[in-house]
C-alpha positions as CSV (number, residue, x, y, z in Angstrom):
1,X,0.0,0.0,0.0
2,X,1.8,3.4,-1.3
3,X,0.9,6.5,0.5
4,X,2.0,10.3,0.1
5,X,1.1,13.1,2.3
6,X,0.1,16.5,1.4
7,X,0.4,19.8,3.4
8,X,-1.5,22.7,2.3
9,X,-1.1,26.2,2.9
10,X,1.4,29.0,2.2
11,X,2.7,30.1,5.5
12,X,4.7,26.5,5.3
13,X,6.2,27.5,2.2
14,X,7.2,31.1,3.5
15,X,8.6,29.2,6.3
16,X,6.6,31.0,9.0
17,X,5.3,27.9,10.4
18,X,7.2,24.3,10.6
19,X,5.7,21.5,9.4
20,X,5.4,18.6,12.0
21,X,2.4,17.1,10.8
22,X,3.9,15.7,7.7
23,X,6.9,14.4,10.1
24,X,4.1,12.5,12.4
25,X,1.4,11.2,10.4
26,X,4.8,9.5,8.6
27,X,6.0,8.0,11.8
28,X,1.9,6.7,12.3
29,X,1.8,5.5,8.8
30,X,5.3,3.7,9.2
31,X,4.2,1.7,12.4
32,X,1.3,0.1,10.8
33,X,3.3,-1.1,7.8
34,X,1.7,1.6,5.3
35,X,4.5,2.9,2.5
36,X,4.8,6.5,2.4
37,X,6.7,7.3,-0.8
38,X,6.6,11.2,-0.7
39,X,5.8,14.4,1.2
40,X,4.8,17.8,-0.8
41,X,4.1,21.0,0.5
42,X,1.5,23.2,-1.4
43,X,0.4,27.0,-0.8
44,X,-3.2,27.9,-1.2
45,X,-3.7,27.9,-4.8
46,X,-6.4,25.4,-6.2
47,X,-4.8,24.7,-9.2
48,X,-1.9,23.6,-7.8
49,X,-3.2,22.2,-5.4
50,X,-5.5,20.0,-7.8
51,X,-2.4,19.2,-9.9
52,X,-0.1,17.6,-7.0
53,X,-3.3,15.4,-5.8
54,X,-3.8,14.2,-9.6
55,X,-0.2,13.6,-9.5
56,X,0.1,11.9,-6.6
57,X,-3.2,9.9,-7.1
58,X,-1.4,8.5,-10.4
59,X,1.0,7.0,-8.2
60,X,-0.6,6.3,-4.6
61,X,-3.6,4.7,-3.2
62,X,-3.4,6.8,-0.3
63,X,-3.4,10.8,-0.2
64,X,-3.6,12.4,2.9
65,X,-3.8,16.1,2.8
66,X,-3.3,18.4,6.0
67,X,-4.6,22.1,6.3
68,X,-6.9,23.9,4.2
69,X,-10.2,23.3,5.8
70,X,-11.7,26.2,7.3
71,X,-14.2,28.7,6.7
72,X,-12.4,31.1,4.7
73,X,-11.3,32.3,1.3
74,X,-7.9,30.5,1.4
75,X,-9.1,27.2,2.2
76,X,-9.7,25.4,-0.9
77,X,-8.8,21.8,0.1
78,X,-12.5,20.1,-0.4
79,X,-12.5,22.5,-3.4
80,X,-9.6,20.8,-5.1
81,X,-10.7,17.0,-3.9
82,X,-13.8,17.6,-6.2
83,X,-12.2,18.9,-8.5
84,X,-9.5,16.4,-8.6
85,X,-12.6,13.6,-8.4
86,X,-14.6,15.2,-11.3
87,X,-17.3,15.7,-9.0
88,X,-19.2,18.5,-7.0
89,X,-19.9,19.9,-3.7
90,X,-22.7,19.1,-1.7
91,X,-24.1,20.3,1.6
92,X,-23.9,17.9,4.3
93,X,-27.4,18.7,6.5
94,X,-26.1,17.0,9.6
95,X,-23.0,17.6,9.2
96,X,-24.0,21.2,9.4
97,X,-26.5,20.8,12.1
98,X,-23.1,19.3,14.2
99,X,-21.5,22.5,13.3
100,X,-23.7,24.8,14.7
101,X,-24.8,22.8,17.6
102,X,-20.2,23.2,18.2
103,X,-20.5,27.2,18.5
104,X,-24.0,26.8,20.5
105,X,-21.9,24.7,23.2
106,X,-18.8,27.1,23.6
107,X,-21.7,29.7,23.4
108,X,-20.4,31.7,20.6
109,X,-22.5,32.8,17.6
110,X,-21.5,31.0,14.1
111,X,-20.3,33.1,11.1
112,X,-21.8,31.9,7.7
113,X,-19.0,31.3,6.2
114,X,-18.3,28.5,8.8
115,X,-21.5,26.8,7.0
116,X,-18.8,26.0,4.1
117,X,-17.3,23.6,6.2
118,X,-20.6,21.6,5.8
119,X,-20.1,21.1,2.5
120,X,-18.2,17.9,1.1
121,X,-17.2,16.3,-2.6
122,X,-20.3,14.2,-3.4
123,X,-19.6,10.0,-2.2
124,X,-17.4,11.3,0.2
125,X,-17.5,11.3,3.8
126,X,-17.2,13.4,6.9
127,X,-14.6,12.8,10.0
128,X,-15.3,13.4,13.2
129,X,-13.6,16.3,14.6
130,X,-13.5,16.0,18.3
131,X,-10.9,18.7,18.9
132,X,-12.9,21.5,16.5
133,X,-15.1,22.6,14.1
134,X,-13.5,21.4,10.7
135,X,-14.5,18.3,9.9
136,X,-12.3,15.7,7.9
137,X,-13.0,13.8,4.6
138,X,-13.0,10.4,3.9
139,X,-13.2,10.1,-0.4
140,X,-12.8,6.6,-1.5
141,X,-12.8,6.1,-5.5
142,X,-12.1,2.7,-6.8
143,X,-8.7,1.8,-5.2
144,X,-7.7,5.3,-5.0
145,X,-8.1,6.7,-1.2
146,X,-8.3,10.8,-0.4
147,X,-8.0,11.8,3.5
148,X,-8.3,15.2,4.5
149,X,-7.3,16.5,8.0
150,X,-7.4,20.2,9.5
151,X,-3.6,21.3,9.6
152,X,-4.4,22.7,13.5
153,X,-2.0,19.3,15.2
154,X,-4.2,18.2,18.1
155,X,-7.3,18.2,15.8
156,X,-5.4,16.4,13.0
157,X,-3.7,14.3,15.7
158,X,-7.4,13.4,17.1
159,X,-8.6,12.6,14.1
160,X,-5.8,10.2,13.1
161,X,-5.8,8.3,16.1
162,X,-9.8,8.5,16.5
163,X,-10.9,7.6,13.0
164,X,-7.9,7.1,10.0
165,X,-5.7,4.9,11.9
166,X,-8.5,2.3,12.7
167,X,-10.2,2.4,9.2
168,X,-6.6,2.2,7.2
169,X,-5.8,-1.0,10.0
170,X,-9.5,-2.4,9.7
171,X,-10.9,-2.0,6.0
172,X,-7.7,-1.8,4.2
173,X,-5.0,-4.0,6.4
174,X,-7.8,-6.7,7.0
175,X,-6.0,-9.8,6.2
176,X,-2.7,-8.6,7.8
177,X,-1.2,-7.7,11.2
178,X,0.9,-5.4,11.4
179,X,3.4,-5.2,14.4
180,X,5.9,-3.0,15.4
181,X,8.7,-2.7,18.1
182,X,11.5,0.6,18.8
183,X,14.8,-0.2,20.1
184,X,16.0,2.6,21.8
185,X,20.1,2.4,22.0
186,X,22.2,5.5,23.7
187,X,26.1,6.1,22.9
188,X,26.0,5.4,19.4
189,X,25.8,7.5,16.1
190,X,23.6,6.4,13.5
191,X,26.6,6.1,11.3
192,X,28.5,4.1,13.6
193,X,24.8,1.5,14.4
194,X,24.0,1.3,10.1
195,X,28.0,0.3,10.0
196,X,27.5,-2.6,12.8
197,X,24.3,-4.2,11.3
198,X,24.7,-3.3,7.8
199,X,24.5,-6.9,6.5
200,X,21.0,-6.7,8.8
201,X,19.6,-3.7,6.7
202,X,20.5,-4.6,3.4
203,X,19.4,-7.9,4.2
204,X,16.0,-7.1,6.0
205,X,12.7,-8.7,4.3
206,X,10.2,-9.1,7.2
207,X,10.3,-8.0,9.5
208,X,12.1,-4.4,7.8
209,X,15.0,-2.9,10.3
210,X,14.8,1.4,9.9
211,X,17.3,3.6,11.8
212,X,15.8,6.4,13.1
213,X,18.0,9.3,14.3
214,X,16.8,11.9,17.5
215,X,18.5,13.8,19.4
216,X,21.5,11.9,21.7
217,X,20.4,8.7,21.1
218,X,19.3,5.9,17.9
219,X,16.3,4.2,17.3
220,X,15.4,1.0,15.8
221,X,12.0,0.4,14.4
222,X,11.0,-3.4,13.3
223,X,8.0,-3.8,12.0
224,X,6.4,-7.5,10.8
225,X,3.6,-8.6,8.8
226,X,1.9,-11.5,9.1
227,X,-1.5,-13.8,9.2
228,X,-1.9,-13.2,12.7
229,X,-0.4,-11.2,15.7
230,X,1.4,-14.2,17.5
231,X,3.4,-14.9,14.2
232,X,4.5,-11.3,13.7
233,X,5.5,-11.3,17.4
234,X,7.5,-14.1,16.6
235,X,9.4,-12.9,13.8
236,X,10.4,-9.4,15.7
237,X,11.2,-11.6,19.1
238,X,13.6,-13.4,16.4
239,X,15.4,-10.2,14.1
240,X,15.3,-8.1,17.9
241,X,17.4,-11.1,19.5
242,X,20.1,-11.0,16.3
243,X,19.8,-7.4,16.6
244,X,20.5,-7.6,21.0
245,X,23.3,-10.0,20.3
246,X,25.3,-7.6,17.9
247,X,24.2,-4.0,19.4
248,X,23.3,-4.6,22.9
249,X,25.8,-3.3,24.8
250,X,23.7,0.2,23.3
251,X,20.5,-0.5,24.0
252,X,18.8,1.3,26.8
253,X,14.7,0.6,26.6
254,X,12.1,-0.3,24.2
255,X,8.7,1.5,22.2
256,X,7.8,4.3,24.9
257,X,11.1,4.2,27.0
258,X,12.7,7.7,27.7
259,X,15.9,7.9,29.1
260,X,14.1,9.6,32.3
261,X,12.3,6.8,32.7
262,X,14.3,3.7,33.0
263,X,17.0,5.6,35.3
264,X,13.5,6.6,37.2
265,X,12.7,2.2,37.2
266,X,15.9,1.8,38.4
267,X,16.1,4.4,41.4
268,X,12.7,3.3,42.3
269,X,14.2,-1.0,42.6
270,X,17.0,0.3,44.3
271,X,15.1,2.3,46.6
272,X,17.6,5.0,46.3
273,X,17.2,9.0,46.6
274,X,19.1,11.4,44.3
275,X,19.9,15.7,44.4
276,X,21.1,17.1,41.4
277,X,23.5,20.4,41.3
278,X,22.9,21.8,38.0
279,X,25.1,25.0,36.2
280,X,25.7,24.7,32.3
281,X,21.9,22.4,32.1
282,X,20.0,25.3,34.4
283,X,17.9,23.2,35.5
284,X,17.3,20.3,33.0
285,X,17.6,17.6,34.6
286,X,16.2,18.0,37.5
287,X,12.8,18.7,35.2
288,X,13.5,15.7,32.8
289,X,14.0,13.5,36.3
290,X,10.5,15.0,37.8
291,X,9.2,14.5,34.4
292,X,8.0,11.0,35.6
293,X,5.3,10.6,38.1
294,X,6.2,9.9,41.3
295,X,9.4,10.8,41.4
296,X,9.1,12.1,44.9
297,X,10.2,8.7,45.7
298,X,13.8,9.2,44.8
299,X,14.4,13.0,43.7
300,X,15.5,15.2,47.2
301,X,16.0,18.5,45.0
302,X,17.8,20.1,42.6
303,X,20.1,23.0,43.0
304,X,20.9,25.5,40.1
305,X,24.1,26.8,41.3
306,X,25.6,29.3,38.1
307,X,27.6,31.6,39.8
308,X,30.9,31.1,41.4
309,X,29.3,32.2,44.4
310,X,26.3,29.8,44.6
311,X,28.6,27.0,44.3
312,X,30.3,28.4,47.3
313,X,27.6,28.9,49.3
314,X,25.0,25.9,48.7
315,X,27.5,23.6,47.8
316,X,30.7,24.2,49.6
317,X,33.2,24.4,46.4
318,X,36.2,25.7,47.5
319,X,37.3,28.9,46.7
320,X,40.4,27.9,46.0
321,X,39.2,25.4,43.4
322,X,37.6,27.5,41.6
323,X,40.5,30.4,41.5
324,X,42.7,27.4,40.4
325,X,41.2,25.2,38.4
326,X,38.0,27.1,37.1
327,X,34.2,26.6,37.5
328,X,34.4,24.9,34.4
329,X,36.7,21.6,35.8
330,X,36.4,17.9,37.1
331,X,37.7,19.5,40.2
332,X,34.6,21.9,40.5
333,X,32.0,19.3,38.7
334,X,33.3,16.6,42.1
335,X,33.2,19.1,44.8
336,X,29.7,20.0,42.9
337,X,28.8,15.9,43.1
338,X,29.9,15.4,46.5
339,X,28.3,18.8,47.8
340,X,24.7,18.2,46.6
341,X,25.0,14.8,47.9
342,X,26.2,15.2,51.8
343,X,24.3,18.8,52.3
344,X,21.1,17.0,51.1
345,X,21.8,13.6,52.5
346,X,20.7,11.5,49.6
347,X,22.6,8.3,47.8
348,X,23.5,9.8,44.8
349,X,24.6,13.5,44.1
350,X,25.3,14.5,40.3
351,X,26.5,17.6,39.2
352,X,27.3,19.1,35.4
353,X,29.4,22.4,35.1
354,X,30.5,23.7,31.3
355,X,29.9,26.1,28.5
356,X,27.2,26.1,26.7
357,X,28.1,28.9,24.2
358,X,27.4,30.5,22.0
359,X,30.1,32.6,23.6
360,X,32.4,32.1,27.2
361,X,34.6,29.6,25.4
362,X,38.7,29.9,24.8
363,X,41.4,28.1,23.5
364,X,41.7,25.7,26.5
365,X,38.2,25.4,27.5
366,X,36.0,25.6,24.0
367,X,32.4,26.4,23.8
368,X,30.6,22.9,24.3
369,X,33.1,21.3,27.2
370,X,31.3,20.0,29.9
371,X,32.5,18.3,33.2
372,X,30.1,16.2,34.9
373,X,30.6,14.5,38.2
374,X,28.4,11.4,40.2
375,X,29.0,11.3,43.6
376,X,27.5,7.7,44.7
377,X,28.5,5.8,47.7
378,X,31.8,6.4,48.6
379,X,32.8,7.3,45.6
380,X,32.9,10.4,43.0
381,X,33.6,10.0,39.4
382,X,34.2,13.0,37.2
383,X,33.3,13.0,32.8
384,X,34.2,15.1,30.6
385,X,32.9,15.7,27.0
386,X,32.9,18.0,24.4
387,X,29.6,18.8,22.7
388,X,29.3,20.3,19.5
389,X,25.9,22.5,18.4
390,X,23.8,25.0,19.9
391,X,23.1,26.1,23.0
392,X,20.3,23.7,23.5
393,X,21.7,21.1,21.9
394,X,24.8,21.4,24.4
395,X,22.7,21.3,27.3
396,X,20.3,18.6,26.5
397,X,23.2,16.3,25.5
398,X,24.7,17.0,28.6
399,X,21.7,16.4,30.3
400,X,20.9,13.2,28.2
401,X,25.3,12.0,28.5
402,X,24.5,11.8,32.2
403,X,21.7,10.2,32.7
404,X,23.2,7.6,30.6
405,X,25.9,7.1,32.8
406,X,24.0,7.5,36.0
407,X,21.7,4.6,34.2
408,X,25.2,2.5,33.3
409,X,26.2,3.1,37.3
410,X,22.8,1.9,39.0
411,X,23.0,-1.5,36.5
412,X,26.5,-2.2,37.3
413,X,25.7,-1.4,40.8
């Protein structure tokens, strides 16, 4: 089954508003097995927008278009889906009678140009918009398939999930399960993974192996077709065991992991509690490790301590230290780890000082160093990295580097 994606609307060509909707309906479509060949991005011109649906129907049965649903002038999608069909629009009684019986709800009077969203290309269907007031359309013609979603993300998400996900895995994936698995693998580039299971990829039939790259870590997604759900179990249980055997020192957790939340699993078994002493990450992860409910159970606090003089002060860094080495320094980031730890009186302290840039950085110390230290038991161990990027980028690597090795520490523990 070939699929291609459509986003109408001309602020996404000028760039003035990013287009993650084409990015996750592709994700969606991947995990139940459906082929998306292409993504095009369209402004709000009817023509156009009628030739890249004729050209993608020549290639796809499945079209989904995003944005151009509304009341007004500019949005021509159910315009161009008639065209495109050869046939007309036609009011939709109770589909309009839903509409107005929205804006008598939220208690707000309906324009009449909001009566245009009642209207639909004839055969076609409405779906439900649970989120709004634009609802989608279902056209089916032959073997040829047309779905049309607001571009607004939590109504096109809604509907997705609600209604197109279940129809394209019912009606059209009937005789087939579809069954996917992510590997989730930490301290490894995509580069490096496709180079150590390269025979795997160019080898992969069913279930398919696909890299997926994120930010400081890898993903795996397998995904098996089969008669029945057992059997497609079976053959990801099999390529995931091959794939454990050669990778697995990497791997960290599985489908909705995070990072956050197996070191939270693991503080939680151990029964242990943890402070945090944060300067270059401000703050992050003290919020990605309260991110997880519960986490009262093993997070004490978290100290943001930027200045020279805040390390001093809540953590008892030496002055001395810090005139000698530097605030940026294993020798500040373990006097940082060992602070947080004994003044809060928890099992584990961890502490991350560097420079985040774009400026403060020299020859010796470069924007993007970072010193972390783990203070845990009766010992303190001191990292240090150099991060290359943006500012964000720095700190949420730093913040997703030590988790890792905080998560590598409690296993080894």
């Amino acid at each position: 089954m070939r699929a291609e994606v459509i986003s109408i609307g001309t602020e996404l060509l000028l760039g003035q508003i990013v287009d993650t909707n084409a990015q996750w309906i592709a994700q969606r479509l991947a995990e139940i097995g459906v082929d998306l060949y292409r993504k095009v991005t369209v402004g709000d011109n009817k023509d156009r927008i009628v030739s890249v649906l004729k050209d993608s129907l020549s290639r796809a049965n499945i079209i989904i278009t995003t944005g151009g649903l509304g009341p007004t002038q500019d949005d021509l999608t159910r315009e161009s889906v008639a065209q495109a069909f050869g046939v007309k629009l036609v009011e939709d009684k109770e589909l309009l009678k839903k509409i107005e019986n929205y804006f008598t709800k939220i208690n707000i009077n309906m324009a009449k140009t909001n009566k245009k969203q009642a209207f639909l290309p004839q055969g076609a269907d409405p779906i439900v918009n649970s989120q709004g007031t634009a609802p989608g359309i279902l056209f089916k013609k032959g073997d040829k398939i047309v779905v049309s979603l607001p571009g607004v993300p939590i109504e096109m998400k809604a509907m997705m999930e609600e209604s197109i996900i279940p129809f394209l895995k019912g009606d059209l994936l009937e005789n087939e399960i579809i069954e996917s698995k992510v590997i989730k693998l930490i301290g490894i580039g995509e580069s490096s993974l496709e180079e150590q299971i390269d025979d795997i990829l160019k080898g992969q039939t069913n279930p398919t192996v696909a890299p997926l790259a994120s930010a400081g870590e890898v993903k795996l997604r397998l995904t098996a077709k089969a008669n029945d759900r057992e059997e497609a179990r079976r053959l990801i249980t099999k390529k995931e065991k091959e794939l454990e055997e050669r990778i697995g020192e990497y791997i960290y957790g599985y489908n909705d992991d995070s990072l956050d939340s197996v070191v939270a699993r693991l503080l939680w078994a151990k029964d242990l509690k943890i402070a945090t002493a944060e300067s270059c990450t401000g703050g992050l992860i003290g919020d990605r490790l309260t991110s997880i409910p519960g986490s009262s159970r093993y997070y004490d606090r978290g100290l943001i301590t930027y200045s020279n003089k805040a390390k001093i002060d809540l953590l008892g860094v030496k002055e001395e230290t810090l005139n000698k080495y530097g605030a940026v320094s294993k020798e500040t980031a373990k006097e940082m780890a060992l602070g947080v730890k004994e003044r809060s009186g928890v099992d584990i302290g961890i502490a991350t000082t560097g420079i985040a840039g774009p400026g403060g950085g020299s020859e010796k110390k470069p924007v993007g160093l970072v010193y972390m230290g783990i203070a845990y038991g009766d010992n303190v161990e001191t990292y240090k990295y150099n991060f290359n990027g943006s500012r964000e980028k720095v700190k949420y690597l730093t913040s997703q580097t030590i988790l890792n090795l905080l998560r590598l520490k409690l296993i080894n523990s």
